[in-house]
VEXDREN-2710 file (C-alpha; in Angstrom, 1 decimal):
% VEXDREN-2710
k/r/px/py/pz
1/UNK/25.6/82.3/-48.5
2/UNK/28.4/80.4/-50.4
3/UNK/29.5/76.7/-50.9
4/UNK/32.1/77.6/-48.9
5/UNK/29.9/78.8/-45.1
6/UNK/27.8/75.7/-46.1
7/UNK/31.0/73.3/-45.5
8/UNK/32.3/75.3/-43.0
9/UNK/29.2/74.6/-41.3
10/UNK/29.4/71.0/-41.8
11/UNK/33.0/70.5/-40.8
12/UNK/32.0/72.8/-37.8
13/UNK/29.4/70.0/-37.1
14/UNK/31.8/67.4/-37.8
15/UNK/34.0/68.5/-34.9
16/UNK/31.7/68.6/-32.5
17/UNK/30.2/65.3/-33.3
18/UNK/33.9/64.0/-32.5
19/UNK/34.7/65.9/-29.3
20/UNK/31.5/64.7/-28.1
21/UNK/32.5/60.9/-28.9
22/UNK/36.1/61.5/-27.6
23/UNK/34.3/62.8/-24.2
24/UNK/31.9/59.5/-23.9
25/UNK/35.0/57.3/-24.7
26/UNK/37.2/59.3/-22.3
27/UNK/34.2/58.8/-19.5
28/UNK/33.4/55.5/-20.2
29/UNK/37.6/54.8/-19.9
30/UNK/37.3/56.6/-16.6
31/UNK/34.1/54.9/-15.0
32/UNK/34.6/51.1/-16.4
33/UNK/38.4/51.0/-16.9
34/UNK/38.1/47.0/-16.4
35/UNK/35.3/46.4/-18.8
36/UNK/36.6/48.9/-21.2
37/UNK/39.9/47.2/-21.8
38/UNK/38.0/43.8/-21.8
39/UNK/36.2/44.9/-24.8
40/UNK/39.4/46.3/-26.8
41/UNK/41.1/43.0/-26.0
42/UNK/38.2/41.2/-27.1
43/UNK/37.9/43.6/-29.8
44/UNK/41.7/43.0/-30.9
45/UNK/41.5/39.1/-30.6
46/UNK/38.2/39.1/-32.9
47/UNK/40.1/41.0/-35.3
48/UNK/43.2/38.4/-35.8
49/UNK/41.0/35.4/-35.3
50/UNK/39.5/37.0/-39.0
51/UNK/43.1/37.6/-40.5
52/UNK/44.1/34.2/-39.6
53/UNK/40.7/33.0/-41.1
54/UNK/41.6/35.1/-44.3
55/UNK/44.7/33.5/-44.7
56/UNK/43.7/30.1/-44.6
57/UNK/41.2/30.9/-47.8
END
């Protein structure tokens, strides 16, 4: 066995670990649409309430 199975390996469990997180995301979109895009909008304001806060430093 070589460096090379060993990452192959590793990126193999990579992608898996991402499909499975794209499926839970895709569920959760499809059972709690509303509170899903309630926490990305919240999600979105929090994140320019910091850049305006960084600005003002």
């Amino acid at each position: 066995m070589g460096m090379c199975s060993r990452q192959e390996r590793i990126q193999k469990d990579i992608d898996v670990v991402i499909q499975k997180s794209r499926a839970e995301k895709d569920c959760l979109f499809a059972v709690y649409p509303t509170q899903y895009m309630y926490l990305k909008i919240t999600q979105i304001i929090h994140m320019c309430q910091v850049q305006r806060m960084m600005k003002m430093c």
